[in-house]
N, C-alpha and C positions, 0 to 999 in steps of 0.2 A: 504494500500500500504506500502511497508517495505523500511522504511529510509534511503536512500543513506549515509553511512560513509565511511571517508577515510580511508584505512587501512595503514598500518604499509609500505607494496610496495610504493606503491601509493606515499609517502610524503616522502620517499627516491628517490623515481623516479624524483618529483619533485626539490629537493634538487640537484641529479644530471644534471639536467637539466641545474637549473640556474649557477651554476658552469663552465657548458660547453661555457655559453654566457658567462659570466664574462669573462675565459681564451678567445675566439672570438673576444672580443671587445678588451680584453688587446694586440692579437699578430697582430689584423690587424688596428692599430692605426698607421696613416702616420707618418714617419721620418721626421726631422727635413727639410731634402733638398726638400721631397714633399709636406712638409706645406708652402714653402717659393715659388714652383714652383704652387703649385695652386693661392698661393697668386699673382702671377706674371700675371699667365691664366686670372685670373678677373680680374687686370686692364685693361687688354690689351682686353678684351673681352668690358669692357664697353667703352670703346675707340671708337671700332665698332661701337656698336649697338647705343651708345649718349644715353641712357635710363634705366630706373631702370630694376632691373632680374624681370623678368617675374616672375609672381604665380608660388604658387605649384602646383597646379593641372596639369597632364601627358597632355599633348598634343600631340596630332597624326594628321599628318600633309599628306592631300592627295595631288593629282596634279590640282586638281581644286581650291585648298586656292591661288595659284601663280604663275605666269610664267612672265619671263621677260619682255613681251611684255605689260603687265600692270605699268611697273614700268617707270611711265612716270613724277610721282612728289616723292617730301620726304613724302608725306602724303601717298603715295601709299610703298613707300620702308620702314617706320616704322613698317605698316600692317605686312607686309613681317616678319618684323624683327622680331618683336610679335611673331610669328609661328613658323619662324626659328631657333631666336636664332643667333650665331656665325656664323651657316651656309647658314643665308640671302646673306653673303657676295657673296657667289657662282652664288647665284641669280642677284644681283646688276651687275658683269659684265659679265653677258650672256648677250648677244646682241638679237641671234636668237635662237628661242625655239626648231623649227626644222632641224637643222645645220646637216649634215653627212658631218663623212670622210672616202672617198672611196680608196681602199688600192684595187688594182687589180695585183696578179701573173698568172704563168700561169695554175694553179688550180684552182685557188677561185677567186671572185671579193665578197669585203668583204666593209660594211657598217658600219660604227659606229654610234650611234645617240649619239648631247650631252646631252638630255633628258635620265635620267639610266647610261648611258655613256658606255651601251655594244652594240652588234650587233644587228642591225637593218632588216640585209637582210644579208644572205650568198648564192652565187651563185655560184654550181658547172660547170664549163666554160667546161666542157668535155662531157657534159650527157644532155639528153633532155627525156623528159616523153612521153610517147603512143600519145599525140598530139602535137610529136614536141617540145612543149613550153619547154625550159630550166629548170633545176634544181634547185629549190628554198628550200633550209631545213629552213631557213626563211624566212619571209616574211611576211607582210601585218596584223607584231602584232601576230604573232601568236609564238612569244615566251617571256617570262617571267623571267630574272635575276636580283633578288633584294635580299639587305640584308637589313635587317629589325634591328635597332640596338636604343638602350639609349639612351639617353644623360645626364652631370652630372646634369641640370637644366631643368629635367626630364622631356624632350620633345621623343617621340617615333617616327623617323624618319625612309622612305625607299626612296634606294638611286635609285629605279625607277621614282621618285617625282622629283628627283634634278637635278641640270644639273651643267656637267662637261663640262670641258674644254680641248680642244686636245690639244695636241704638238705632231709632227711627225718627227722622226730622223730616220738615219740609224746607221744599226750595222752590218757594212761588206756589205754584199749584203743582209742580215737582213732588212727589215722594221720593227721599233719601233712606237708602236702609246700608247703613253701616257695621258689616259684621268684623267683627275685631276677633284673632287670634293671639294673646296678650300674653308678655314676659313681662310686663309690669303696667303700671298705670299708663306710662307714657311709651311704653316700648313696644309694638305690635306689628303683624300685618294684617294689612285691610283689604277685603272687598268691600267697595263699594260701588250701590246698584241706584241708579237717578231713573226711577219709573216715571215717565211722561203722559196724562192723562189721554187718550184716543192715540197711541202709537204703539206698533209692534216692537219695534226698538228700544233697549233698555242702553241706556251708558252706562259702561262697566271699567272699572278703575280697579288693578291689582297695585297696593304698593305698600309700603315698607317703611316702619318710623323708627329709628333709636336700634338696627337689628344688625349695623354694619360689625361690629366686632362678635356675633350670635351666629350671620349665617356664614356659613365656609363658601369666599367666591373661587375655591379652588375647582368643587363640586360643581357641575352643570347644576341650572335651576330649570326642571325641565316642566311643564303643564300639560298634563294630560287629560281628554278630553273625549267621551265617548256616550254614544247614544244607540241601544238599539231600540228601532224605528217599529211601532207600534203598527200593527195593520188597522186601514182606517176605512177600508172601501171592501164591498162584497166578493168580487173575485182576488184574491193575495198573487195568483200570481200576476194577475194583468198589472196590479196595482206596483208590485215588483221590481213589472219592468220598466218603470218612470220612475223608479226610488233610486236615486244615485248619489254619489259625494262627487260633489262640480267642482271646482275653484276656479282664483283668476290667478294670474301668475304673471310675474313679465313685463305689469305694467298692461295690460290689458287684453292677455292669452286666455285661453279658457280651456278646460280639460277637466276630463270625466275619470273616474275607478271604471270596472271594467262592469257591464249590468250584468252578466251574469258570473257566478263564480268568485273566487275570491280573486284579490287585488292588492298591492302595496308600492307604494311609491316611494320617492324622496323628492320631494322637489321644492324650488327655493325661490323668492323675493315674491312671497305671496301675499297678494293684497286683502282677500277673503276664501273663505272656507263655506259653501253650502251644506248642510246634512239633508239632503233635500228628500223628502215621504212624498213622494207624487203630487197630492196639491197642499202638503203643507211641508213648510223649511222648517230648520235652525241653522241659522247664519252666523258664524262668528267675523266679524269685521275690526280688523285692528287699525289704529289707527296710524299706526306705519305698518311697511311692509312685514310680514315673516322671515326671518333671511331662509332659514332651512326647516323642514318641517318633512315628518314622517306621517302617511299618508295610508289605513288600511279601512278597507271594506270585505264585509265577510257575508257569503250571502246563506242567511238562512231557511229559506224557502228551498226544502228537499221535495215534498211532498204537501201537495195543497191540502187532504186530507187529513194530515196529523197534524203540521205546524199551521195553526190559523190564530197565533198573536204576534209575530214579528217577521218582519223581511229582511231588513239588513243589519251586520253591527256594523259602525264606523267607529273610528279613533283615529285622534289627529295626536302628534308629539310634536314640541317645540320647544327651543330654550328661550325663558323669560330675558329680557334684559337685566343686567346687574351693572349698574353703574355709582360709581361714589361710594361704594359699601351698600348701596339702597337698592331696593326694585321699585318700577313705576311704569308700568303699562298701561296705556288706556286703549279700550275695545268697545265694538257695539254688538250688543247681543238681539239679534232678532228670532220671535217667535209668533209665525202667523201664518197666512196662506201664500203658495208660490202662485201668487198673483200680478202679470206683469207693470199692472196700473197699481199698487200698492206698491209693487219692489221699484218700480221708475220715483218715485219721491223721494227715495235716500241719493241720488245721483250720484250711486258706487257701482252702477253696470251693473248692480244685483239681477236685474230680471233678466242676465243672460245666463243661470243657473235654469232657465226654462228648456230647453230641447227643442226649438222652434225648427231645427234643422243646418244643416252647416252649409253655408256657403250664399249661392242664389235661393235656396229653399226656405232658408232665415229669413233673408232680404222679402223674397215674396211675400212670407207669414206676416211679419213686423211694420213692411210698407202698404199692404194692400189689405189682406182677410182680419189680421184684428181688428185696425181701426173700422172697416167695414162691418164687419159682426156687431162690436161695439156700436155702431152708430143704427144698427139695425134694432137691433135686444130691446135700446131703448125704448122703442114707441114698439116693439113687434113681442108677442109671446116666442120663446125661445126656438121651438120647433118650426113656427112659422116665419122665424129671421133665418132659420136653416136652409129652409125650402127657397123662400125669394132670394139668396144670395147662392143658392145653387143655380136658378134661372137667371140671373145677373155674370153668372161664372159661364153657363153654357151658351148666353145670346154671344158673348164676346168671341168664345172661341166656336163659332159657329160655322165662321170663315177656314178654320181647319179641317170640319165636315164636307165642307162643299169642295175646299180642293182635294181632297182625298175620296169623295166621292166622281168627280171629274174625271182625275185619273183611272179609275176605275173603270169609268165608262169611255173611257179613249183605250183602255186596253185589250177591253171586250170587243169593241169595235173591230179592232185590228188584228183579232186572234186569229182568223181564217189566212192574212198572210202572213201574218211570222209564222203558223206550222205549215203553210207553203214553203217558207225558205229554209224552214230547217228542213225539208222532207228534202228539200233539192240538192242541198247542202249536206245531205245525211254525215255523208265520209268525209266531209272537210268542216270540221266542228269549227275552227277560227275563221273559215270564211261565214260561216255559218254566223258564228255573232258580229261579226264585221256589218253584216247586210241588216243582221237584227237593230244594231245601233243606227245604222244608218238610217232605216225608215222609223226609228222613235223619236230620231231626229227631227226627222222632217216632219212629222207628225204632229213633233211636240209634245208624246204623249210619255214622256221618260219615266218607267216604275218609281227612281224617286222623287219625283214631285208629287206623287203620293205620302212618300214614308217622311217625307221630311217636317212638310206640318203636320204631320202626327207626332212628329220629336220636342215638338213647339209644347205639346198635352204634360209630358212629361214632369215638368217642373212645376204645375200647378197641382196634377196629382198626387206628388210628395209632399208638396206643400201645407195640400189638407189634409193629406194622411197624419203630418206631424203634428196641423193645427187641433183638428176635435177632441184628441185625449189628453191633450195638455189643456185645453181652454178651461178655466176655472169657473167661469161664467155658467157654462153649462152644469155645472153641480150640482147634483140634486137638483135639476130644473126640470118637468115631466112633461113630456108630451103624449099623445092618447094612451097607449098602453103602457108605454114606457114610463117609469116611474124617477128615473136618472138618466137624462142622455150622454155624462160622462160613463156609466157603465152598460151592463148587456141588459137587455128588457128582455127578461122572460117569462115566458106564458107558459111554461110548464117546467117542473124538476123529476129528473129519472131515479128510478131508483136504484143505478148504477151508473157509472165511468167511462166516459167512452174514450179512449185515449184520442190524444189532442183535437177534441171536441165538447170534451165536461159533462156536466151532469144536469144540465137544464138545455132547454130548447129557447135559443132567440129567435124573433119574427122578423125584424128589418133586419139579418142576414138572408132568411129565406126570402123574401121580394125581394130582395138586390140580388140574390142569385138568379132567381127569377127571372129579375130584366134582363142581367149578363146574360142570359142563355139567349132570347128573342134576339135579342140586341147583336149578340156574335153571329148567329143563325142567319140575320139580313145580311150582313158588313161578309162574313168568309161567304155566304151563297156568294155574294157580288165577286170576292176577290176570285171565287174559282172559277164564276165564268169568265175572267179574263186572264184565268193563269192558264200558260200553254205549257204543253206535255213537256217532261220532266228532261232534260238532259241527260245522254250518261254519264256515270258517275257521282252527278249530283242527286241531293235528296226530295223526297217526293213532297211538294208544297202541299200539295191537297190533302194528300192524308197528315199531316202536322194541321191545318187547318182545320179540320174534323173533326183529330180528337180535341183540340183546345176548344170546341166549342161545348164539350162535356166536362171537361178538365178545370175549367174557370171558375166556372161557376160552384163545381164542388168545393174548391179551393178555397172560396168566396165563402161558402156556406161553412167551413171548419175554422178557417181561419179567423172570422169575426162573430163568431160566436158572444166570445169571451171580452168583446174590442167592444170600446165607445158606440153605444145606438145611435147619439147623432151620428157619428161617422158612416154607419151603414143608411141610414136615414139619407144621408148624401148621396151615399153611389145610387139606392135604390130610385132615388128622384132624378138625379143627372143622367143615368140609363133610360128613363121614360123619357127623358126631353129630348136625350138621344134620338131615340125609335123616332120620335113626331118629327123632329128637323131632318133625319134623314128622310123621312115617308113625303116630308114637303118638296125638299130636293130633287127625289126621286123622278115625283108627279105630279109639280108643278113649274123647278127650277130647268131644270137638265134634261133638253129634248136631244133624245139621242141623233132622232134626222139630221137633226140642226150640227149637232159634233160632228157629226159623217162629212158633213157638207165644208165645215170648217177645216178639219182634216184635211179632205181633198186638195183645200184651195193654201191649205198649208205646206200640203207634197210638191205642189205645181211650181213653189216660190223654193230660189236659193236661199239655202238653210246656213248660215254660216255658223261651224261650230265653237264651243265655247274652250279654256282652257284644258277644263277635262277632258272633255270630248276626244281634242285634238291629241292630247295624251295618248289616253285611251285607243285612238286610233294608231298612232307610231307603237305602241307597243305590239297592237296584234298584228300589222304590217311588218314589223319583226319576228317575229314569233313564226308567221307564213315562213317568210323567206328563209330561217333557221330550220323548220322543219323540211324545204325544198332541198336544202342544201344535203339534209340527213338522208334524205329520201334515194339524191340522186347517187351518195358513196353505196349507198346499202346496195345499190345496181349496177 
């Protein structure tokens, strides 16, 4: 085996090393005023505690070492002290372990516990869930805010473990509730929570009085922060799949956890944090950025049948700032609905924690169907703002019907000579499409002038697909049977399972499937009488055309089962206005003589081709002459 030596790097590397700790230990050696002020912290510390400092050894200190209700002698309050440290004192005059103060405006009725010293229970006072019951974002433990921090007599403390102590002021028509975590009268850490009367948003202030020689800033101060998300709507898993942790990042990036399955990030200079439950948030908003921040989502929705009270857990981790010995955070806590006219008044780009869709699909949502919807709702019952802004969506794009139905009828037309030219042409497949392009040309009647305004539909389809199950508005808002247009209206429940189809029967997926079927049935009849026989090799249009007109519609009827009834309420309506603007088109608009005749006097005129075209032409006039050339070696 060959002898490890040090080389020449190596024992300068070292060299620099120790240097870097010498200068370390030389600049961060206390000033005279903080030798004198730690010296001051431990008298007054042993003051307290009447006992020698604790060992070295770290101590971590959970909620089962203490609670006030044991502290019934000195022999029980030393234990304490033991463990605690400076901050038994906290312990010593907590009375009750389980104390809340109840702060009720007229949005929230809001809990503090002095066990942790944050919220206990948040209650949305305007909202109630698929059985009535009121809106809880917490409740019954199922949130988690601790900071986990040092101490200089190396105790490792979270301040879920400890208990503060309230004081409740006003400030203005403001409620102030000051919950103090205390090493003495004047030494503590504070939450403090400034509840605004008619706002979702709480001001929230983490900081630190008289604590700089108590907390170790060697120790990360870290905050951790967790919620698992209550199911608040009839189906968990539709609900699920709108429940995600958003954030902004970057300065105004936006990024989601992963929706299904579990997720973890790290990511850094983040401006807020969503916990986002479908149509309702918890937002934590700092008011500087985060610099780094750890990021998990965990999904718990295995099985809709067994877990029917939570969908996801989130937890965020971050370190507090520590500056001057002190902490002093300020944050805004929102609790309320992911509603985008509610989240646009804190002007923090919250209401892009909504899913409106990425890119042109957002832009369409945000620019055109809310402010529409909105402006409809108002003076229209819900369903019948649906209906007119689906007839306001399909007059517009009405003119992609007509061209796509034109081309159709210029293809029919002219099907008798193109399988003229391909019969002629059998054995020379490139001459074959050469003549084909040629006379679509001149025609006019090119297959994609069809398909292209049909690509135009595209972006309005996703649109609304993204817009009706986010729209908040529709909440609990009934239209005839339908009892919720954000969820599935059904009119019957099975008494078993159908895999990905559920255990109820919705109705507006059946008439939207419905019209899809009628609807493809006119639209492929049309395309097949002008599609010409199959090329070889290539695949057979018609039969792909055939079975999608049975395929769709199933598709239609499993898929939205479980999905937003306005949403189905849409297709089903936009498919019937379909059927009638094509039936107009058909048999009032588009005289086929008349095409014929247009045609003609269009074949008769030089056709001059366009860029493609001309492409397209040099390539297969290559292609010919490559294959002559093969032809004539092979002889």
């Amino acid at each position: 085996m060959e002898e490890k030596k040090l080389d020449t790097n190596s024992i300068i590397g070292f060299i620099l090393i120790f240097g870097i700790l010498l200068y370390m230990l030389y600049t961060n050696q206390p000033s005279p005023e903080e030798i004198e002020a730690k010296k001051q912290a431990e008298i007054e510390q042993k003051a307290v505690e009447k006992q020698p400092k604790a060992n070295q050894e770290t101590l971590v200190t959970t909620s089962e070492d203490f609670s006030p209700d044991l502290v019934n002698d000195s022999i029980q309050l030393e234990q304490i002290k033991t463990k605690l440290g400076a901050f038994a004192y906290a312990t010593s005059i907590a009375t009750e372990s389980d104390k809340e103060t109840v702060v009720t405006t007229e949005l929230l009725t809001l809990k503090f516990t002095n066990k942790g010293g944050f919220l206990s229970e948040v209650k949305l006072n305007e909202f109630v869930n698929h059985d009535s019951i009121p809106i809880y974002i917490i409740k019954d433990g199922n949130s988690v805010f601790n900071i986990n921090f040092g101490t200089t007599d190396n105790r490792i403390l979270n301040t879920q473990d400890l208990f503060f102590q309230p004081i409740v002021t006003n400030n203005g028509d403001n409620t102030v509730v000051s919950m103090r975590l205390k090493v003495s009268e004047l030494q503590f850490l504070e939450y403090r929570y400034e509840v605004k009367p008619n706002d979702y948003m709480i001001d929230f202030t983490i900081r630190s009085q008289g604590l700089d020689n108590l907390i170790n800033g060697a120790y990360p101060i870290n905050l951790d922060w967790q919620l698992k998300s209550k199911r608040q709507s009839k189906s968990i898993s539709y609900e699920n799949r709108y429940t995600r942790l958003t954030y902004e990042y970057e300065g105004g990036k936006i990024d989601k956890l992963k929706q299904i399955g579990d997720d973890e990030e790290v990511e850094k200079d983040l401006s807020w944090l969503s916990y986002r439950q479908h149509f309702f948030s918890n937002i934590l908003v700092p008011a500087k950025p985060i610099s780094s921040a750890t990021l998990v989502s965990k999904d718990l929705v295995e099985n809709e049948d067994i877990d029917t009270v939570f969908t996801k857990q989130y937890a965020s981790k971050f370190a507090l700032n520590f500056s001057g010995g002190q902490i002093n955070d300020n944050f805004g806590l929102y609790y309320g609905p992911t509603d985008s006219k509610v989240l646009k008044q804190y002007n923090k780009n919250l209401e892009e924690s909504i899913p409106f869709g990425w890119g042109i699909f957002g832009w369409i949502n945000k620019a055109l169907f809310i402010p529409l919807f909105s402006w409809l709702s108002s003076f229209l019952p819900y369903g019948i703002a649906i209906i007119v802004m689906t007839i306001m969506v399909k007059i517009v794009l009405s003119f992609v019907q007509y061209k796509q139905f034109l081309s159709q009828a210029k293809m029919k037309i002219l099907k008798p000579e193109l399988e003229a030219i391909r019969e002629k042409y059998k054995d020379n497949k490139l001459k074959a499409q050469q003549e084909t392009m040629a006379l679509q040309n001149k025609a006019g009647a090119s297959p994609l002038s069809g398909c292209l305004p049909g690509l135009m539909q595209i972006p309005v389809f996703y649109a609304l697909f993204m817009f009706f199950p986010t729209a908040f508005d529709l909440r609990q808002k009934s239209f005839l049977w339908a009892d919720d247009l954000s969820s599935y209206d059904a009119i019957a429940n099975l008494p078993f399972n159908i895999p990905f189809y559920g255990d109820h029967v919705s109705l507006f997926p059946i008439l939207a499937a419905i019209a899809i079927f009628f609807y493809m049935k006119m639209t492929t009849g049309q395309q097949m009488a002008s599609q010409a026989p199959p090329q070889e090799g290539m695949p057979d249009m018609t039969k792909m055309m055939k079975y999608m007109i049975y395929f769709s519609p199933i598709l239609m009827l499993f898929f939205f089962n479980n999905y937003a009834s306005g949403l189905s309420l849409y297709y089903f309506v936009s498919n019937l206005i379909s059927i009638g603007i094509m039936l107009v088109i058909k048999n009032y608009i588009i005289n086929e003589d008349k095409v014929l005749a247009k045609i003609e006097v269009s074949k008769s005129k030089p056709k001059k081709q366009n860029k493609f075209q001309r492409k397209m032409q040099e390539m297969m006039e290559q292609a010919e002459k490559q294959k002559q050339i093969q032809n004539k070696k092979k002889k």
